[in-house]
Structures are given as C-alpha cells and as structure tokens.
C-alpha positions as CSV (number, residue, x, y, z in Angstrom):
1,X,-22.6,-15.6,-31.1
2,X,-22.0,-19.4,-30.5
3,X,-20.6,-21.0,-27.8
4,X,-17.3,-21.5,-30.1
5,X,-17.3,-17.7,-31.2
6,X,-17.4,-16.9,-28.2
7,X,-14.9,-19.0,-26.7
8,X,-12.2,-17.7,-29.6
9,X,-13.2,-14.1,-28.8
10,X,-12.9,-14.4,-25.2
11,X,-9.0,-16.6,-25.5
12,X,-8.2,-13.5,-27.8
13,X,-9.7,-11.0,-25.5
14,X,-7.9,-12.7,-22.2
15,X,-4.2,-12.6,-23.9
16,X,-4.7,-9.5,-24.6
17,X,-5.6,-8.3,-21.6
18,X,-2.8,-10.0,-19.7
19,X,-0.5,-8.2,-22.4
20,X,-1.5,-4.7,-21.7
21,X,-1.6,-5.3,-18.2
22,X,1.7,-6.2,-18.3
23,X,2.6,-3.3,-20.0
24,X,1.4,-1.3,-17.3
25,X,3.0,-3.2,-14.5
26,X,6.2,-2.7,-16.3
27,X,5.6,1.1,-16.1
28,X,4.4,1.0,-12.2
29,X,7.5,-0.9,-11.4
30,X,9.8,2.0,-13.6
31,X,7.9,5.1,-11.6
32,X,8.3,3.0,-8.4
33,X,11.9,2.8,-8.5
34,X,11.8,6.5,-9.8
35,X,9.7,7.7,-6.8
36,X,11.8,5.7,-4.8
37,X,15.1,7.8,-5.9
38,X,12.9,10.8,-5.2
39,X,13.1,9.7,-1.5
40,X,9.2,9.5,-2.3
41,X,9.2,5.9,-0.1
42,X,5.8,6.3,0.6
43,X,4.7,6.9,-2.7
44,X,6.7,4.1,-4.2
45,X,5.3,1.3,-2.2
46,X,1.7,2.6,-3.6
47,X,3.0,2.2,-7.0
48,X,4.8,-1.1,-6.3
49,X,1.8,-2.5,-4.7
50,X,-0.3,-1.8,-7.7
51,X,1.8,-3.3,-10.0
52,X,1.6,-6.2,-8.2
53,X,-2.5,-6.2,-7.8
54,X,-2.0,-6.2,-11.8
55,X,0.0,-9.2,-11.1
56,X,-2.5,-10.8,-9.2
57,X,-5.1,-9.8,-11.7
58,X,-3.4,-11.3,-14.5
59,X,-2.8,-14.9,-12.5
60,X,-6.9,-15.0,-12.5
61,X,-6.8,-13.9,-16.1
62,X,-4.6,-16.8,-16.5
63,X,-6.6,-19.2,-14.7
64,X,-9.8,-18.3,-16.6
65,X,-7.9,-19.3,-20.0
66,X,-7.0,-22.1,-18.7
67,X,-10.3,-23.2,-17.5
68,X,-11.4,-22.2,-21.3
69,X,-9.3,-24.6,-22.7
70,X,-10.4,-27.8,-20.0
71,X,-13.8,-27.0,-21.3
C-alpha cells in the first residue's frame, strides 16, 4: 500500500473508530445513570468514568486525523 492508500484507509478507519466509540460512550453514560437509580453509586462512577476515558480516547483519535490532514 502507498503512502496515499494508506492515508485514505487510515481517515476512514479513524472516523470510524471515533463513531463506534461514541456509540459506546452513549451506552456507558445510559447504564451509569441506570446504576445510579439502582443506588449502585459506586458502580455508576466506574461506568461514568469509562465513558469518559472513551472520550479521552476519541480526542487523540481526533488529533491524529488532524495531523493526517497537516501532512
């Protein structure tokens, strides 16, 4: 693969992957607030604080698009 083929693959395969991980943030944040309900405190703030790691992962995601398209 060329540097160009690659550089399409890896745009398509880093919106992507921001995508489904905000799909699964979505869902963290959902059981959060249902654990929450539960009186399951503790639980919750695991959940929460994954979702927002996920978060944090998709801001470097970002970041490494972005340096894709300075290059």
């Amino acid at each position: 693969m060329d540097s160009k083929g690659a550089e399409e693959r890896l745009t398509i395969l880093l919106k992507h992957w921001m995508e489904h991980n905000r799909g699964h943030a979505r869902e963290f944040v959902e059981w959060g607030e249902n654990t929450k309900a539960l009186g399951w405190t503790a639980v919750s703030e695991q959940i929460v604080g994954a979702a927002e790691q996920v978060d944090k992962a998709n801001e470097l995601l970002q970041r490494a698009l972005n340096e894709l398209g300075d290059s």
